[in-house]
FINU-512462 format. One record per residue: residue number from 0; residue in one letter; x, y, z of N, C-alpha, C in turn. Coordinates in pm, whole numbers. Atoms other than C-alpha are relative to their C-alpha. Example, Ala and Ser with C-alpha at 12.3 -4.5 7.8 and 13.67 -1.06 7.14 Angstrom:
+-----+------+--------+--------+--------+--------+--------+--------+--------+--------+--------+
! seq ! type !    n_u !    n_v !    n_w !   ca_u !   ca_v !   ca_w !    c_u !    c_v !    c_w !
+-----+------+--------+--------+--------+--------+--------+--------+--------+--------+--------+
!   0 !    A !     89 !   -119 !      0 !   1230 !   -450 !    780 !     90 !    120 !      0 !
!   1 !    S !    -82 !   -119 !     -6 !   1367 !   -106 !    714 !    -77 !    109 !     73 !
+-----+------+--------+--------+--------+--------+--------+--------+--------+--------+--------+
END
This chain:
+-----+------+--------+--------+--------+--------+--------+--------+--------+--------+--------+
! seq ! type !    n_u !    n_v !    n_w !   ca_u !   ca_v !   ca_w !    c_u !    c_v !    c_w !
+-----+------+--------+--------+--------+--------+--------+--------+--------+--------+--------+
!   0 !    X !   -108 !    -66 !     72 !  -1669 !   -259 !    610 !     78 !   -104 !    -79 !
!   1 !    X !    -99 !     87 !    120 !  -1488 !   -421 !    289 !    160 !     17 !     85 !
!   2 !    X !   -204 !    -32 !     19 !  -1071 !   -507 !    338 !     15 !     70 !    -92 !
!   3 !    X !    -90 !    -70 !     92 !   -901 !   -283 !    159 !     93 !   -125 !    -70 !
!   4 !    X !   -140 !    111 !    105 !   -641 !   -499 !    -88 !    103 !    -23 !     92 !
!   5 !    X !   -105 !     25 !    -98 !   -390 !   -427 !    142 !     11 !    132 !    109 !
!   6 !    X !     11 !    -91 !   -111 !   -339 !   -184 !    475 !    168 !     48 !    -34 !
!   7 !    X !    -97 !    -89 !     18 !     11 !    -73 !    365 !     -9 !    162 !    -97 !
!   8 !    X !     28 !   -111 !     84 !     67 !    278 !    267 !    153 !     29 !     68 !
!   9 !    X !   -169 !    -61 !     37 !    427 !    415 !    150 !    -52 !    114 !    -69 !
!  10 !    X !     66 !   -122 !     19 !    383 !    797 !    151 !    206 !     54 !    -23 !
!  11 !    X !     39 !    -46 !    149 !    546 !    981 !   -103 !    -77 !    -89 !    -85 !
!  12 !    X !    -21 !     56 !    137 !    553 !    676 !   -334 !   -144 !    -28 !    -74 !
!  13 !    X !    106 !     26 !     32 !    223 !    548 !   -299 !    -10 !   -190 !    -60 !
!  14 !    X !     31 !    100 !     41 !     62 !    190 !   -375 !    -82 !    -28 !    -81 !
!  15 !    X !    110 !     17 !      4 !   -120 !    134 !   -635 !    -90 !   -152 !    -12 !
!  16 !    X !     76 !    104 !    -11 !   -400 !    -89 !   -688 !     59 !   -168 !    -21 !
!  17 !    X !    -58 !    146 !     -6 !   -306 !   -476 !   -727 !    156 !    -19 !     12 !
!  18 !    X !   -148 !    -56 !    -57 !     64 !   -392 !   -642 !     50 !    -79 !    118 !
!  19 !    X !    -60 !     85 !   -140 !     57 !   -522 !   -266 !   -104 !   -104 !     43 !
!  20 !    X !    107 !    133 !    -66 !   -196 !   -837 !   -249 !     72 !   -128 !     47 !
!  21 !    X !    -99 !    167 !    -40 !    -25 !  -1140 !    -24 !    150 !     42 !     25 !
!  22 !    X !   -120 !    -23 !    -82 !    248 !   -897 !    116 !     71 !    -47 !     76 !
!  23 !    X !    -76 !     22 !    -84 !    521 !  -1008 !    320 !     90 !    104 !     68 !
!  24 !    X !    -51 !    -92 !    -51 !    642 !   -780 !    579 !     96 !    -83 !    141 !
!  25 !    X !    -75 !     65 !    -99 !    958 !   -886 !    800 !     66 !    111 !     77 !
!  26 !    X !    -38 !    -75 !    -55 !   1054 !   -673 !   1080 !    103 !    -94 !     72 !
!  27 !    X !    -76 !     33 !    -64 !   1388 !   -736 !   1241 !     81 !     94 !     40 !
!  28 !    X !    -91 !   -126 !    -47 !   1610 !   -508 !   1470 !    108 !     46 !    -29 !
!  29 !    X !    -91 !    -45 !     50 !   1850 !   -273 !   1368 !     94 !    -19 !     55 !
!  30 !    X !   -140 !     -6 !    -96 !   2215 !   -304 !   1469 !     70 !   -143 !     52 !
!  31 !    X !    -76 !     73 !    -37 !   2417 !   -573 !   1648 !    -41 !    -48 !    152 !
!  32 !    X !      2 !     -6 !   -128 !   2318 !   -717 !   1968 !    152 !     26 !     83 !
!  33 !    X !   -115 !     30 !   -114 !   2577 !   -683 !   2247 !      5 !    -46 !    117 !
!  34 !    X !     31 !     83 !    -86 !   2572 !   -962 !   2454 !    123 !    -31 !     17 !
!  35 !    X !    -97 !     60 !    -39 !   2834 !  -1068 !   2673 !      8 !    -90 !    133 !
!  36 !    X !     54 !     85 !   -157 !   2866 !  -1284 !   3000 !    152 !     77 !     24 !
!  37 !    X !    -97 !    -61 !    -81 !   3015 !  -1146 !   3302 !     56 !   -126 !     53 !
!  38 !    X !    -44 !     88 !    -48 !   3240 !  -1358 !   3485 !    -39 !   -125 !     99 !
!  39 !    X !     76 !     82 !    -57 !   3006 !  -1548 !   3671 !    -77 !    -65 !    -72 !
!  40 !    X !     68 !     80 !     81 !   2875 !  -1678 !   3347 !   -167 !     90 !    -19 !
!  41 !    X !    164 !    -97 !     29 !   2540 !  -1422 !   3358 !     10 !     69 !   -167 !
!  42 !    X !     15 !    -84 !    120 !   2446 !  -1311 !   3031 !    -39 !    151 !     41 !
!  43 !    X !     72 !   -126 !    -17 !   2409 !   -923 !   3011 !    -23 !     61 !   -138 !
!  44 !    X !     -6 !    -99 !     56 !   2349 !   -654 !   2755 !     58 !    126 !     34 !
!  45 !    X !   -113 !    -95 !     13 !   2601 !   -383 !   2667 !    -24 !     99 !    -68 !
!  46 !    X !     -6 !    -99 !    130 !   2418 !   -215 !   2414 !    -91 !    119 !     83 !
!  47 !    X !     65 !   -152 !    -33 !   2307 !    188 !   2444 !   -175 !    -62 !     72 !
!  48 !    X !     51 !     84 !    -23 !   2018 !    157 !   2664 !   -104 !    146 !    -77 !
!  49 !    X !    120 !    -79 !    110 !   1756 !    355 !   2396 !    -62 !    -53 !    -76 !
!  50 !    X !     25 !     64 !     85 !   1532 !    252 !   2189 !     28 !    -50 !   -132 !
!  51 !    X !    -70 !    114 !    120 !   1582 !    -23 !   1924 !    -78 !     96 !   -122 !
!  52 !    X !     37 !    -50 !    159 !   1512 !     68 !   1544 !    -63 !   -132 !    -40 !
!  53 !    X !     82 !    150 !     56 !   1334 !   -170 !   1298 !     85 !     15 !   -145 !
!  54 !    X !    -23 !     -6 !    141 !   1466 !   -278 !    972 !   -129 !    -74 !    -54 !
!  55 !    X !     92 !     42 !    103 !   1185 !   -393 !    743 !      0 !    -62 !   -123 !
!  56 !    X !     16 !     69 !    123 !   1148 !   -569 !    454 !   -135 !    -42 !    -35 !
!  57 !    X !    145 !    -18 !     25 !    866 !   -579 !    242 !     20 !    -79 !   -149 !
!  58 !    X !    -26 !    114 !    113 !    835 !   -814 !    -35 !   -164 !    -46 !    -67 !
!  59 !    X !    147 !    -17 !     51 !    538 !   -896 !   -311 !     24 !    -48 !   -125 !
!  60 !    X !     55 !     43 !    141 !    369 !  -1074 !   -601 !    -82 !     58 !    -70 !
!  61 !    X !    112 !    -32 !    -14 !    161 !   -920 !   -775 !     -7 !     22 !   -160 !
!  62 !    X !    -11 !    -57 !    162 !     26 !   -757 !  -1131 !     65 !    129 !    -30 !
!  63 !    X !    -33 !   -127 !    -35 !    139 !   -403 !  -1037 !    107 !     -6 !    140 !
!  64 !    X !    -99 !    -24 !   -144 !    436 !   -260 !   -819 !    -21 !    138 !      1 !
!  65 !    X !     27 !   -177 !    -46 !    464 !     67 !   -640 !     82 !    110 !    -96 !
!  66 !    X !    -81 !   -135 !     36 !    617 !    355 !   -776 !     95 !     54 !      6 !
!  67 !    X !    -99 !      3 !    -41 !    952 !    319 !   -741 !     60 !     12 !   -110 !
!  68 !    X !    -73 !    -96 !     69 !   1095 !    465 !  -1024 !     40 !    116 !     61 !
!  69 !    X !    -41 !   -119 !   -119 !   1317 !    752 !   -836 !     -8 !      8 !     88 !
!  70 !    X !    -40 !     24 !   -102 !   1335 !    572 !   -550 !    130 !     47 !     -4 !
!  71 !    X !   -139 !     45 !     10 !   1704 !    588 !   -440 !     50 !      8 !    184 !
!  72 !    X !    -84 !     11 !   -158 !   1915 !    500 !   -102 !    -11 !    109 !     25 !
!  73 !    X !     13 !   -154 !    -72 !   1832 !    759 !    150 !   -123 !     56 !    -16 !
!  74 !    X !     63 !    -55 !    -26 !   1535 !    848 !     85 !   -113 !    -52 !     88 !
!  75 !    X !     66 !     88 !   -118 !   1287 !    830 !    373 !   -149 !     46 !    -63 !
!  76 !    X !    184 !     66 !     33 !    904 !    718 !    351 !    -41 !      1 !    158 !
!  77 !    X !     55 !     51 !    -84 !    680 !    728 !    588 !   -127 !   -122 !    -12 !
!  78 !    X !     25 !    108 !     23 !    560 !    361 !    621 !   -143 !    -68 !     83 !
!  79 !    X !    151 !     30 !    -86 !    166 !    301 !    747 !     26 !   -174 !     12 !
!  80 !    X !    -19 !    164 !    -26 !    266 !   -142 !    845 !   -187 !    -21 !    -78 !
!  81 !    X !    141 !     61 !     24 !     17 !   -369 !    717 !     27 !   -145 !    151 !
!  82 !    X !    -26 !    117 !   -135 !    183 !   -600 !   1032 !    -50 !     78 !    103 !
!  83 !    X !    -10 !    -45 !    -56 !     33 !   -522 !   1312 !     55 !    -23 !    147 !
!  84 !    X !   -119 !     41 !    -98 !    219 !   -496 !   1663 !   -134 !      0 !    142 !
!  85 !    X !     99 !     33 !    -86 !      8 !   -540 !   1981 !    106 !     60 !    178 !
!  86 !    X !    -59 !    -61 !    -99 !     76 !   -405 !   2343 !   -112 !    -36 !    165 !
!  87 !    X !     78 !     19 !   -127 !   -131 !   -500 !   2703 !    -84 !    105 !      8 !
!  88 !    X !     88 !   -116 !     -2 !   -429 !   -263 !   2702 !      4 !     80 !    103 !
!  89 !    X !    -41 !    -64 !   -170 !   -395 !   -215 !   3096 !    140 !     22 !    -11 !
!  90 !    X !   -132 !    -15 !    -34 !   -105 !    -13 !   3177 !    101 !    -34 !   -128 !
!  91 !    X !    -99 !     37 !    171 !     65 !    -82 !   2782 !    -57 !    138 !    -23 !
!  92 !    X !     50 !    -94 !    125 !     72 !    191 !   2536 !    115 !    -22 !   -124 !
!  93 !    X !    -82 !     76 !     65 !    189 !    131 !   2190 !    186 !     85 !    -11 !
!  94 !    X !   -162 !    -46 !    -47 !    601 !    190 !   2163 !     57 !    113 !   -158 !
!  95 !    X !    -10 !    -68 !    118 !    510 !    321 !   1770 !   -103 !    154 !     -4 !
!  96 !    X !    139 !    -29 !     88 !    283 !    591 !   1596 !    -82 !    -60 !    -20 !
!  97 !    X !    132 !     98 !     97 !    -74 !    445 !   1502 !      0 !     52 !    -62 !
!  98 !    X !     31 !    -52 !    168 !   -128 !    488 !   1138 !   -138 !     33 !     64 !
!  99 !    X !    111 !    -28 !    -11 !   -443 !    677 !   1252 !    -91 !     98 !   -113 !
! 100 !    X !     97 !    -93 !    102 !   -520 !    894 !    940 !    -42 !    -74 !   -111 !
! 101 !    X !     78 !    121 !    147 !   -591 !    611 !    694 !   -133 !      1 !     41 !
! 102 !    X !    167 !     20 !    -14 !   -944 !    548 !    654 !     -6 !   -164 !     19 !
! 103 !    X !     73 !    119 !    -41 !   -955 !    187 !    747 !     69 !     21 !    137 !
! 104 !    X !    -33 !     14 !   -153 !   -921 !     92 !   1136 !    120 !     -7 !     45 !
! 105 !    X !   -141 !     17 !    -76 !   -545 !    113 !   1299 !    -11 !    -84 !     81 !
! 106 !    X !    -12 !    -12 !    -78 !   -605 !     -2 !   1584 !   -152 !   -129 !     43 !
! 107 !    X !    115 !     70 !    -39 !   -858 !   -284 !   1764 !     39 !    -67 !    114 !
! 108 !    X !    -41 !     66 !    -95 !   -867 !   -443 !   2096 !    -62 !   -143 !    -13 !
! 109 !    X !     46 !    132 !     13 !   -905 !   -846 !   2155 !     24 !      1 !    115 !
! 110 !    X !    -31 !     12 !   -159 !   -918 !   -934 !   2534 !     77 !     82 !     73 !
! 111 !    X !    -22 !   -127 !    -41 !   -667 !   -791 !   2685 !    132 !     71 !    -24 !
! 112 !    X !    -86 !      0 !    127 !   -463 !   -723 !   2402 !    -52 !    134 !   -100 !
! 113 !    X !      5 !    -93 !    100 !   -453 !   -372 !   2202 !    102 !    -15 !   -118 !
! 114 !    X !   -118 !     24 !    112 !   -303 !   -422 !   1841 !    -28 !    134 !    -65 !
! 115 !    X !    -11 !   -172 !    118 !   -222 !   -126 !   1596 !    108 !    -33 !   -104 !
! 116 !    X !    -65 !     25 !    124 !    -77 !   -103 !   1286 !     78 !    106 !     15 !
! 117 !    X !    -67 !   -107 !    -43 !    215 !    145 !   1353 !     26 !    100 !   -124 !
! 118 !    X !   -113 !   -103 !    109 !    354 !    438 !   1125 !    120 !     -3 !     47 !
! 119 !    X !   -174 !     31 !    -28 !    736 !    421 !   1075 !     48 !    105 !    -80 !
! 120 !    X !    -54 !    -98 !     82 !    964 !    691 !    941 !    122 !    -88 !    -46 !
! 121 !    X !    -66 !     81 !     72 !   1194 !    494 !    734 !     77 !     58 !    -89 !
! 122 !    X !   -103 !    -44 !     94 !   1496 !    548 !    491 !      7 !   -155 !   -100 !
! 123 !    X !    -71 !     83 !     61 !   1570 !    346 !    237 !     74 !    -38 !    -26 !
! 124 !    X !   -132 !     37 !    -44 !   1817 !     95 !    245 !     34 !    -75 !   -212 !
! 125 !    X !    -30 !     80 !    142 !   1773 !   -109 !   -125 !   -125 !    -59 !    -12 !
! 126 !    X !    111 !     19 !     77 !   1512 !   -229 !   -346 !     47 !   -139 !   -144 !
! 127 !    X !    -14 !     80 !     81 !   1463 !   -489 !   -572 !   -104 !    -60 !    -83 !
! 128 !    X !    119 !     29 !    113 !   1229 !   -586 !   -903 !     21 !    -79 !    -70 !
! 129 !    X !     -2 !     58 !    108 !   1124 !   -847 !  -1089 !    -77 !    -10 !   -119 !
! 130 !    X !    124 !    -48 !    120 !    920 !   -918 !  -1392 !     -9 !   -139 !    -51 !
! 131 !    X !     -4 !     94 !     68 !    815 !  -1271 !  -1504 !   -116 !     26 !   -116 !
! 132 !    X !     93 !    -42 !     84 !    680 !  -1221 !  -1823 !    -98 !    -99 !    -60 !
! 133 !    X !    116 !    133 !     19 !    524 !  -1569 !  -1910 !   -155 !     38 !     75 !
! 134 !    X !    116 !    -30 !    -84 !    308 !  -1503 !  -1616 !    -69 !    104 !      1 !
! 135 !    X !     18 !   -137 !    -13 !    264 !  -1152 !  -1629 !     -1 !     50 !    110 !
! 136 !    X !     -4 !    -43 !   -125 !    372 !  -1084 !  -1297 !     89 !     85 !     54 !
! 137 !    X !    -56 !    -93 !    -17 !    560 !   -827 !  -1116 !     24 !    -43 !    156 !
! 138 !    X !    -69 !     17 !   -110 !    804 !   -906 !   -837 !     70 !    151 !     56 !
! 139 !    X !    -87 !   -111 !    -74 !    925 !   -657 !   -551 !     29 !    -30 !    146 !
! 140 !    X !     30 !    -23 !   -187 !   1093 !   -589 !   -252 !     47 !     89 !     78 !
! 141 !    X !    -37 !    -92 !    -49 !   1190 !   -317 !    -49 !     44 !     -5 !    152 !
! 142 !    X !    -78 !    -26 !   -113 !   1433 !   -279 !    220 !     18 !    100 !     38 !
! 143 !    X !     29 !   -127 !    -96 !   1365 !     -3 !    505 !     87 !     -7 !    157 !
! 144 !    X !    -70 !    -28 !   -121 !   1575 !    115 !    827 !    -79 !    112 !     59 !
! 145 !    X !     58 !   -106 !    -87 !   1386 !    296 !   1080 !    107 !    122 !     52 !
! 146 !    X !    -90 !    -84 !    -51 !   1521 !    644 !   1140 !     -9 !     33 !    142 !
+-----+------+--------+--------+--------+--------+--------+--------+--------+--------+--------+
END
């Protein structure tokens, strides 16, 4: 089986072809930790005890960008990762969606290690484009908050 260009898929907007080659995808958690020490000097956590969110960022060189004309704040995507996240095969299961309706593989085990490429329901937080025209290249990047 050929790679695909790239394993991301942003559904409405869509990717097209040479758009996302040499992606950068940064996942970091939503919100504020709340860490405090109790009086005995112990660190604890304070925060709600539910699951965390992801913020995302997605960033790219390329000849082509996505389709982000009529993007705007707020609107949510559902986000097929081209990162994928990994979980203990025994006794793990993953903590996302697997992007399982794409036609290339989600999902593969290595020892004893299951990875998957998750689906994310996402909002948009801000966006950003460039354009060097010497080069003929097309800068982007897109900032996502897991709903």
């Amino acid at each position: 089986m050929t790679r695909p260009l790239t394993y991301l898929r942003l559904d409405p907007i869509g990717v097209p072809i040479y758009s996302a080659r040499g992606l950068t995808e940064e996942f970091t958690l939503d919100g504020d930790a709340q860490l405090a020490r109790t009086v005995n000097n112990v660190l604890i956590d304070l925060s709600a005890e539910e699951d965390e969110k992801y913020k995302l960022t997605i960033s790219c060189t390329d000849q082509n960008m996505p389709a982000l004309d009529g993007v705007k704040r707020g609107m949510i995507l559902t986000v097929d990762s081209a990162t994928e996240f990994n979980y203990m095969t025994v006794g793990g299961s993953p903590s996302r969606e697997v992007a399982s309706t794409t036609d290339d593989p989600a999902t593969r085990t290595e020892g004893a290690l299951t990875f998957y490429r998750p689906r994310l329901t996402m909002m948009v937080a801000d966006y950003r484009l460039t354009h060097d025209e010497a080069g003929d290249v097309y800068g982007w990047t897109l900032d996502l908050v897991e709903v």
